[in-house]
C-alpha positions, 0 to 999 in steps of 0.5 A: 309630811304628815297626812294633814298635808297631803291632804291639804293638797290640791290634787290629791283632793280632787283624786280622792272626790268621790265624783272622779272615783265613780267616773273613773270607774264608769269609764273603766268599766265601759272600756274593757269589761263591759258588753259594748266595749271598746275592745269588742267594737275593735274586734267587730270593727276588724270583722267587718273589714274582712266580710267587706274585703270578702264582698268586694272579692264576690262582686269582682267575681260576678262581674267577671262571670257576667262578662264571661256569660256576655262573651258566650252567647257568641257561637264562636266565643262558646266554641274556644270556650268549651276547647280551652276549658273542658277540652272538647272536640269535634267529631273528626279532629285530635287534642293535643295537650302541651305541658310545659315544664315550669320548674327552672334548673 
């Protein structure tokens, strides 16, 4: 085989057609090294996943802040509210805190 031969051949002409070099390096060159790359898209992809995973977070959140905000304008619900979470009393009464012990044996 010399080189006549293989250059004779069908896909070795169409490797070396300078059109298929330049495209070939085109695509190359716009999948990994360019500003737009496919890997950059991938990273900003993943990005946008966990700000839209942080957002659903906050939404929930809110949603369980407004409920909250809802139930408080009871006078009854203000009042177990502020007992359970801040500890308050009234003037004449005494709190009692229960700890229990979660460490099994």
């Amino acid at each position: 085989m010399n080189l006549k031969s293989i250059q004779n051949k069908p896909v070795v002409k169409i490797v070396t057609n300078i059109y298929v070099i330049i495209l070939t390096v085109f695509v190359v060159w716009m999948l990994f090294f360019d500003e737009n790359s496919y890997l950059t898209h991938r990273e900003f992809n993943n990005d946008i996943k966990e700000l839209q995973t942080w957002i659903d977070y906050h939404k929930k959140k809110t949603a369980e802040d407004k409920q909250t905000i809802k139930n408080l304008q009871d006078t009854l619900e203000l009042e177990r509210f502020a007992r359970e979470k801040y500890l308050m009393k009234k003037k004449n009464e005494d709190i009692y805190i229960i700890e229990f012990d979660t460490i099994e044996k």
